[in-house]
VEXKOLVO-71497 format. One record per residue (C-alpha): x, y, z; residue number from 0; residue in three letters. Coordinates in pm, 1 decimal. Each point is the difference from the previous one (the first is absolute). Example, Ala and Ser with C-alpha at 12.3 -4.5 7.8 and 13.67 -1.06 7.14 Angstrom:
2
<rec><c1>1230.0</c1><c2>-450.0</c2><c3>780.0</c3><num>0</num><residuo>ALA</residuo></rec>
<rec><c1>137.0</c1><c2>344.0</c2><c3>-66.0</c3><num>1</num><residuo>SER</residuo></rec>
//
This chain:
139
<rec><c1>-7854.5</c1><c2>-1342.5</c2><c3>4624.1</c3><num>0</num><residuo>UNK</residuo></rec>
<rec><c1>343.8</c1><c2>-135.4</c2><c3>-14.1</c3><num>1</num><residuo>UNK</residuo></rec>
<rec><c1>161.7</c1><c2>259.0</c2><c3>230.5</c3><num>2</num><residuo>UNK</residuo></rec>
<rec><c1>-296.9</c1><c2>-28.9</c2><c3>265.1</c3><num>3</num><residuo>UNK</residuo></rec>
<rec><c1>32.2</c1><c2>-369.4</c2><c3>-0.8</c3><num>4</num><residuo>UNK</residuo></rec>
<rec><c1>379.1</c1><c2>-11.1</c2><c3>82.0</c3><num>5</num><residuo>UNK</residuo></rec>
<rec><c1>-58.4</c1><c2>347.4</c2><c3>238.1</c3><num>6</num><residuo>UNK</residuo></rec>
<rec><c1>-269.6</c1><c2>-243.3</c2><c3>202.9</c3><num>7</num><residuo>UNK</residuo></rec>
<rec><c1>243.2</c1><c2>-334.8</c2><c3>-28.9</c3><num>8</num><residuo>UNK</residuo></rec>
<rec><c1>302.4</c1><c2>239.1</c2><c3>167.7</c3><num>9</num><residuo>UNK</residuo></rec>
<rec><c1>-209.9</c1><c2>123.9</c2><c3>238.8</c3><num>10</num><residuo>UNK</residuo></rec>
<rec><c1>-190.4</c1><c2>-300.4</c2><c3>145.7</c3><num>11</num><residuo>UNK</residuo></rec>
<rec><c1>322.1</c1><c2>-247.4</c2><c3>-61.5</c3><num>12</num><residuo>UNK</residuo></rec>
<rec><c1>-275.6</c1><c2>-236.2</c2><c3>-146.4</c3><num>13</num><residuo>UNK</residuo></rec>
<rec><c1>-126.8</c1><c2>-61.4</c2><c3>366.1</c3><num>14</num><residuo>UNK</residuo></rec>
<rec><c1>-381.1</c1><c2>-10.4</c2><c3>-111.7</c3><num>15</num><residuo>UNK</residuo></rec>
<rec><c1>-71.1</c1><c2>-372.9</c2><c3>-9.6</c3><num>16</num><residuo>UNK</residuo></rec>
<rec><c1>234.8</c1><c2>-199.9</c2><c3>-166.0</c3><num>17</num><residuo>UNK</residuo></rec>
<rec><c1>107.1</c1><c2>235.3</c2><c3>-310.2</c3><num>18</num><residuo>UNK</residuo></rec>
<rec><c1>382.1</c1><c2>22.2</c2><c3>-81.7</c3><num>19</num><residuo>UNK</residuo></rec>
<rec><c1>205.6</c1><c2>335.1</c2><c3>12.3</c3><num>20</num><residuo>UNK</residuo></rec>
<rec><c1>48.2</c1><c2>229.1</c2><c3>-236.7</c3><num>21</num><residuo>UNK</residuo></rec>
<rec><c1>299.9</c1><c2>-161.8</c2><c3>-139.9</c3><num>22</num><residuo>UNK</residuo></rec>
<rec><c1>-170.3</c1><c2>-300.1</c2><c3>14.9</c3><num>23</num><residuo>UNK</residuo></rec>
<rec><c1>-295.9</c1><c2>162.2</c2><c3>-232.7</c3><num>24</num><residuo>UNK</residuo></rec>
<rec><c1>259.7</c1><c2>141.9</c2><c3>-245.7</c3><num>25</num><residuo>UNK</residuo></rec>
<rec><c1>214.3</c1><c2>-313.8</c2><c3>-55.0</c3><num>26</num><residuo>UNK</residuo></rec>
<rec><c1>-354.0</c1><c2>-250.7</c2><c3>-46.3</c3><num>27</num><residuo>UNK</residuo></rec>
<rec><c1>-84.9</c1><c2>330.5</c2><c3>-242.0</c3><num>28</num><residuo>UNK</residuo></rec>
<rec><c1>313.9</c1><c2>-35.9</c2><c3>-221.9</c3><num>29</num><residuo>UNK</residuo></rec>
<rec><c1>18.6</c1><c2>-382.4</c2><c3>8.1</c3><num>30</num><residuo>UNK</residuo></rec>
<rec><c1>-369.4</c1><c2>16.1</c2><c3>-130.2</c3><num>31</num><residuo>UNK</residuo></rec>
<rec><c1>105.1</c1><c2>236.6</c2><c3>-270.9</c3><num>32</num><residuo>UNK</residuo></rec>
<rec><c1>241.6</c1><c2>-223.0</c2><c3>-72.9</c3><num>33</num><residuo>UNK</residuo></rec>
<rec><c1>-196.2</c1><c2>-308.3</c2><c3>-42.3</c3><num>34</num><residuo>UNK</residuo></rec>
<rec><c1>-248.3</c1><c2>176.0</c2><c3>-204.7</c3><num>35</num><residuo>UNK</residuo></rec>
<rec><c1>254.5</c1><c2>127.6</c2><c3>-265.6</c3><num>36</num><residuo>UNK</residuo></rec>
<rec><c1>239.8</c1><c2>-282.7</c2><c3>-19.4</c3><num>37</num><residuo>UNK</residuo></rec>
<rec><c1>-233.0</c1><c2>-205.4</c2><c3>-274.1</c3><num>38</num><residuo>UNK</residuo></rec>
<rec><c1>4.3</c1><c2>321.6</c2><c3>-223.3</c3><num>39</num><residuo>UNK</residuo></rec>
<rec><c1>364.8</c1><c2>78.2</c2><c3>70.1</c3><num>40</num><residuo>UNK</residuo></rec>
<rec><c1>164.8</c1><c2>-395.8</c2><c3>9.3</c3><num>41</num><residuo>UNK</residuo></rec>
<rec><c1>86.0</c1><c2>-94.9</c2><c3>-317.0</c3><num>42</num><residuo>UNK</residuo></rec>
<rec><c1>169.3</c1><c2>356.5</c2><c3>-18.3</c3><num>43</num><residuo>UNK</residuo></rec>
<rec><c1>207.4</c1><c2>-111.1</c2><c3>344.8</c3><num>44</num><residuo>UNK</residuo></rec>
<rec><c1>96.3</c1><c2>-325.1</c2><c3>-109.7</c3><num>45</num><residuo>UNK</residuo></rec>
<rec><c1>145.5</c1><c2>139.4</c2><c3>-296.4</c3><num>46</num><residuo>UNK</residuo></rec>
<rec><c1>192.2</c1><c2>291.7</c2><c3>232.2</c3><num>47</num><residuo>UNK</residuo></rec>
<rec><c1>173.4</c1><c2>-245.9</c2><c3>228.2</c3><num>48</num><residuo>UNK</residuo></rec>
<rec><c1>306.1</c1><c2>119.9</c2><c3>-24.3</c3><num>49</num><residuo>UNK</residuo></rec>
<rec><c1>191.6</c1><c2>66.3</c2><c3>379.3</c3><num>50</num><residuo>UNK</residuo></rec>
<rec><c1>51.4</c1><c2>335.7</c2><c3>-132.1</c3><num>51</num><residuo>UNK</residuo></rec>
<rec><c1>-373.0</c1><c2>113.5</c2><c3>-35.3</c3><num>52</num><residuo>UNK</residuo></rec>
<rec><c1>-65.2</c1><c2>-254.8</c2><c3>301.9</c3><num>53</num><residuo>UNK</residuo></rec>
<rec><c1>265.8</c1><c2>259.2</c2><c3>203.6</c3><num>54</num><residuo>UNK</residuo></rec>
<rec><c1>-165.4</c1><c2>256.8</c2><c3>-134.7</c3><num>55</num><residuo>UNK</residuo></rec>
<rec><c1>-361.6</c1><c2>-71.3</c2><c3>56.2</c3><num>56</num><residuo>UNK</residuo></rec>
<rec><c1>91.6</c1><c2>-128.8</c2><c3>435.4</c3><num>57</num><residuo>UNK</residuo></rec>
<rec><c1>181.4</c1><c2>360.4</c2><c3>24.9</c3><num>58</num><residuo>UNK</residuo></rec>
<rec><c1>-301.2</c1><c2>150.8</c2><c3>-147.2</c3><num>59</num><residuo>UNK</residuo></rec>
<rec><c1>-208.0</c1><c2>-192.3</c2><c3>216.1</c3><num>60</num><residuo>UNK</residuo></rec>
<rec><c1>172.6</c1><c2>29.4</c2><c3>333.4</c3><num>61</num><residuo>UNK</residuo></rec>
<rec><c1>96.9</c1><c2>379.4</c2><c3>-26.4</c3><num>62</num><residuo>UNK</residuo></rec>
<rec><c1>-267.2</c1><c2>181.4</c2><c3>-252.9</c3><num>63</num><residuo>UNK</residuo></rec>
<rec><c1>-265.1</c1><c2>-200.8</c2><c3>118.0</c3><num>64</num><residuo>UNK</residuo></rec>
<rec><c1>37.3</c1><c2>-119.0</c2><c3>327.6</c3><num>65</num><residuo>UNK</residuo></rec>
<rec><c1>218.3</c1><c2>282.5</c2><c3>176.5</c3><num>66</num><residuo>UNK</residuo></rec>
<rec><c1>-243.8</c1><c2>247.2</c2><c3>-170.0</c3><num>67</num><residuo>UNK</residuo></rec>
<rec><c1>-324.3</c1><c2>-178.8</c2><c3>179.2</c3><num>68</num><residuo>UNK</residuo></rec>
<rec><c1>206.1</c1><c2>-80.7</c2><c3>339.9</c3><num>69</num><residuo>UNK</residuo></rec>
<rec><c1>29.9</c1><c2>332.1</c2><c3>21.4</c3><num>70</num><residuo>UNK</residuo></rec>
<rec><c1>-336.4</c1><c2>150.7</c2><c3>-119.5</c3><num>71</num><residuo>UNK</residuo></rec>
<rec><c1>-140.9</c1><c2>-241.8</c2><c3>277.4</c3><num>72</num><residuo>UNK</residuo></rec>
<rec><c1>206.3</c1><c2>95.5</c2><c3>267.9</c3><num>73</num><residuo>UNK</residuo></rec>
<rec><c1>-72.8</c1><c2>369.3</c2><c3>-87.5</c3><num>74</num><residuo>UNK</residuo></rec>
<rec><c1>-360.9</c1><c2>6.8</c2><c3>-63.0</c3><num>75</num><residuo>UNK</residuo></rec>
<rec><c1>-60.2</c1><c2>-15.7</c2><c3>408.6</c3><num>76</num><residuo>UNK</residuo></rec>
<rec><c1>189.0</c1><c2>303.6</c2><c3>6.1</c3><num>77</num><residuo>UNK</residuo></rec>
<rec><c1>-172.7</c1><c2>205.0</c2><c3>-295.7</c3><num>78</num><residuo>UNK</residuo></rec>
<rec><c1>-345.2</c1><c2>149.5</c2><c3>10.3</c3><num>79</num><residuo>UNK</residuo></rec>
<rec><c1>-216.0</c1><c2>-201.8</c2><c3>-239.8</c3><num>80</num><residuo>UNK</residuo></rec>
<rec><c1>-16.9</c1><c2>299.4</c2><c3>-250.2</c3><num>81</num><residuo>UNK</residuo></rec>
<rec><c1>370.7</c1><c2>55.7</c2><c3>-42.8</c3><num>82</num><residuo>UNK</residuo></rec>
<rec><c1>52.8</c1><c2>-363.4</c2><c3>-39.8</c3><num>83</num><residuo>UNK</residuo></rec>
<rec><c1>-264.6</c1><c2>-0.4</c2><c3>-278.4</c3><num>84</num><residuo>UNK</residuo></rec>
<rec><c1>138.2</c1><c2>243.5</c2><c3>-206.8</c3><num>85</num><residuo>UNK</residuo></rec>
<rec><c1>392.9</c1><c2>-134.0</c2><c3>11.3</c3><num>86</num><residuo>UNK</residuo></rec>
<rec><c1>-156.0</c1><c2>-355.4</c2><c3>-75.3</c3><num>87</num><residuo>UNK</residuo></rec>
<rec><c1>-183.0</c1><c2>191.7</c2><c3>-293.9</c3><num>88</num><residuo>UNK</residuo></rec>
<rec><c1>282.4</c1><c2>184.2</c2><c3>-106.0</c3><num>89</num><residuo>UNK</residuo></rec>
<rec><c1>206.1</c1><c2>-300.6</c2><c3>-53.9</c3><num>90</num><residuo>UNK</residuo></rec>
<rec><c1>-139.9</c1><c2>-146.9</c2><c3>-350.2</c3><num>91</num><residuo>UNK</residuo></rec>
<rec><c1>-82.7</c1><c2>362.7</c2><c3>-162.6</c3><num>92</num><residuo>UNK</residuo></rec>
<rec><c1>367.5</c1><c2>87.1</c2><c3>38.0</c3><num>93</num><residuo>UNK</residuo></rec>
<rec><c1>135.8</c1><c2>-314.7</c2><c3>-125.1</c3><num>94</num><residuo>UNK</residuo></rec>
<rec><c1>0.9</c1><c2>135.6</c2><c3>-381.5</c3><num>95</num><residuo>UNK</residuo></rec>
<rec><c1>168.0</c1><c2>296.3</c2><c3>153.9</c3><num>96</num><residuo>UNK</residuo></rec>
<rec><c1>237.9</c1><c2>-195.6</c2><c3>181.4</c3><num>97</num><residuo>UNK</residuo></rec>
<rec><c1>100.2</c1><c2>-261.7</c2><c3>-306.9</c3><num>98</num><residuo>UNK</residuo></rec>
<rec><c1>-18.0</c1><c2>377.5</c2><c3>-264.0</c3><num>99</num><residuo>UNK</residuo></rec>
<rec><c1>282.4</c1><c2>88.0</c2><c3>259.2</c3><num>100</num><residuo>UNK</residuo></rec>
<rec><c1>213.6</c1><c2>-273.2</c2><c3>51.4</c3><num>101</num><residuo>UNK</residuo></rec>
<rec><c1>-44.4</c1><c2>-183.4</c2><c3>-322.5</c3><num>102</num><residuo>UNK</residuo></rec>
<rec><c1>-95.5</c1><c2>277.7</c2><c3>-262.9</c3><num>103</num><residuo>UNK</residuo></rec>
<rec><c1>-354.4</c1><c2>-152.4</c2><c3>-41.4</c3><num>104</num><residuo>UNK</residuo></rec>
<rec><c1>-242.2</c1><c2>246.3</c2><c3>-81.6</c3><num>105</num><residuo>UNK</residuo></rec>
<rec><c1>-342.9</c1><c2>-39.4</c2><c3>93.4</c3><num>106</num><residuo>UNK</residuo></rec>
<rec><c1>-245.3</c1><c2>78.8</c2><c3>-253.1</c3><num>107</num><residuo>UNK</residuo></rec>
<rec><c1>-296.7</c1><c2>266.3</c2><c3>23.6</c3><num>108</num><residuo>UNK</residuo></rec>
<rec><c1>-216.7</c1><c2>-328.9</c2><c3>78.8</c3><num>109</num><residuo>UNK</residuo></rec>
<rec><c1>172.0</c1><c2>-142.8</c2><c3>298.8</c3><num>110</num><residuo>UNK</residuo></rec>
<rec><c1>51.6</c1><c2>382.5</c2><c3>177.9</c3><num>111</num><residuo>UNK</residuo></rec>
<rec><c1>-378.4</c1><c2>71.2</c2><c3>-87.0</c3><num>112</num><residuo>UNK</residuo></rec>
<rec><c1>-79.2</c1><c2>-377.1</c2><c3>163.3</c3><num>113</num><residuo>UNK</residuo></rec>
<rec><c1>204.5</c1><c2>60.2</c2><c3>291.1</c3><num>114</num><residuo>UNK</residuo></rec>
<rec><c1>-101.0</c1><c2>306.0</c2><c3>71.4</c3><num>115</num><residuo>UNK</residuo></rec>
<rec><c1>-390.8</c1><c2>-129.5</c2><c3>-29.7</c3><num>116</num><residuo>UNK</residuo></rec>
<rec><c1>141.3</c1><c2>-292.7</c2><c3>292.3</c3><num>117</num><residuo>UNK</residuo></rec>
<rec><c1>144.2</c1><c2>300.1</c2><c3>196.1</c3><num>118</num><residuo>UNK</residuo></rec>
<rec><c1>-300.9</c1><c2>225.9</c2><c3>-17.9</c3><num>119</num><residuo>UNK</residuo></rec>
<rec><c1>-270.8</c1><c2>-290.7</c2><c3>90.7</c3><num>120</num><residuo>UNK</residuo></rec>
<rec><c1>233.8</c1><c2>-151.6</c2><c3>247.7</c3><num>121</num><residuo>UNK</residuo></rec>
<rec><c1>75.9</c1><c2>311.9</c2><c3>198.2</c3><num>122</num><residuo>UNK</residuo></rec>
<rec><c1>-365.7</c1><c2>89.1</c2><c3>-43.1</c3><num>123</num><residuo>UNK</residuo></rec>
<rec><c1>-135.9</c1><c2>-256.4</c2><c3>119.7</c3><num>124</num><residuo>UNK</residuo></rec>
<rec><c1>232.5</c1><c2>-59.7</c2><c3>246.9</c3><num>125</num><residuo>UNK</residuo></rec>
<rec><c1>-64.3</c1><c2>396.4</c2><c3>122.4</c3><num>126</num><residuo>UNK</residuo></rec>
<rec><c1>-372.1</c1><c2>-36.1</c2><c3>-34.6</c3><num>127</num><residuo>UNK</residuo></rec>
<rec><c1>3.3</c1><c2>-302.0</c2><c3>261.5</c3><num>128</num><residuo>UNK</residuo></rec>
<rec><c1>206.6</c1><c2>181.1</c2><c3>243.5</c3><num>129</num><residuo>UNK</residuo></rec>
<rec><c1>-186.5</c1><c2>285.7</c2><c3>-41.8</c3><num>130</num><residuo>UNK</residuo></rec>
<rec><c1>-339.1</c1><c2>-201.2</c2><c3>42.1</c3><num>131</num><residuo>UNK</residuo></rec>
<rec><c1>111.8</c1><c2>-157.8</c2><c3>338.6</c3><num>132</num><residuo>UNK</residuo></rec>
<rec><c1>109.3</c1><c2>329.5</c2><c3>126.7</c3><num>133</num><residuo>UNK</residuo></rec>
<rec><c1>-341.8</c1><c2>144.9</c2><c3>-39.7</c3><num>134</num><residuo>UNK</residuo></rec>
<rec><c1>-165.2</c1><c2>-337.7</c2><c3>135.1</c3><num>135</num><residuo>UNK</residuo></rec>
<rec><c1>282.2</c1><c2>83.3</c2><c3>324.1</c3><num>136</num><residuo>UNK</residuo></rec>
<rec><c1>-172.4</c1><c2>346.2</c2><c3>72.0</c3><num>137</num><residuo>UNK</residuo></rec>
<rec><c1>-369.9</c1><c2>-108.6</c2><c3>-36.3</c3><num>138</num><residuo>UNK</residuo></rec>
//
């Protein structure tokens, strides 16, 4: 829902009424997130204000976060919906794989059976939509 959302924000520009652009969307997204997690996560900042975590935490911010959804927004418009799907999909199944590879964490039989399970329904689903409006085209 995600992906079709930002795919329908790049497209339009936000030019139905008054809505905001897809950038727009993501950033009042993230600064919600942010507002709803910051009473369970405070006292745990507060006690972390160091500059060298606060260094770490903007870099993390500006290029893992930020770069990473500048990009997916500017590229959606250029994706079909599917394909866009399935790489925004892919990205939190292969994170184990991705932290077992850089940082010798291996995932346990639990998190590759539960991301596996998110892959399957996602890809599923997202498949049995597609495939849905397809069929509604050629009626």
């Amino acid at each position: 829902m995600r992906q079709e959302c930002l795919r329908w924000l790049a497209k339009t520009g936000g030019k139905m009424g008054n809505s905001g652009t897809a950038e727009a969307s993501v950033t009042i997204g993230n600064l919600l997130a942010f507002v709803v997690c910051l009473p369970v996560a405070g006292g745990e900042i507060v006690g972390a204000a160091e500059p060298k975590n606060a260094a770490l935490l903007l870099y993390l911010g500006i290029f893992q976060i930020g770069l990473a959804y500048a990009l997916v927004v500017r590229s959606v418009r250029r994706v079909p919906a599917f394909e866009a799907a399935a790489l925004l999909l892919l990205e939190p199944v292969f994170n184990p794989i991705w932290a077992w590879l850089a940082q010798g964490e291996k995932p346990t039989p639990l998190v590759v059976a539960g991301g596996a399970a998110i892959l399957a329904g996602a890809l599923g689903g997202t498949a049995g939509r597609s495939a849905l409006r397809r069929a509604a085209a050629e009626v």
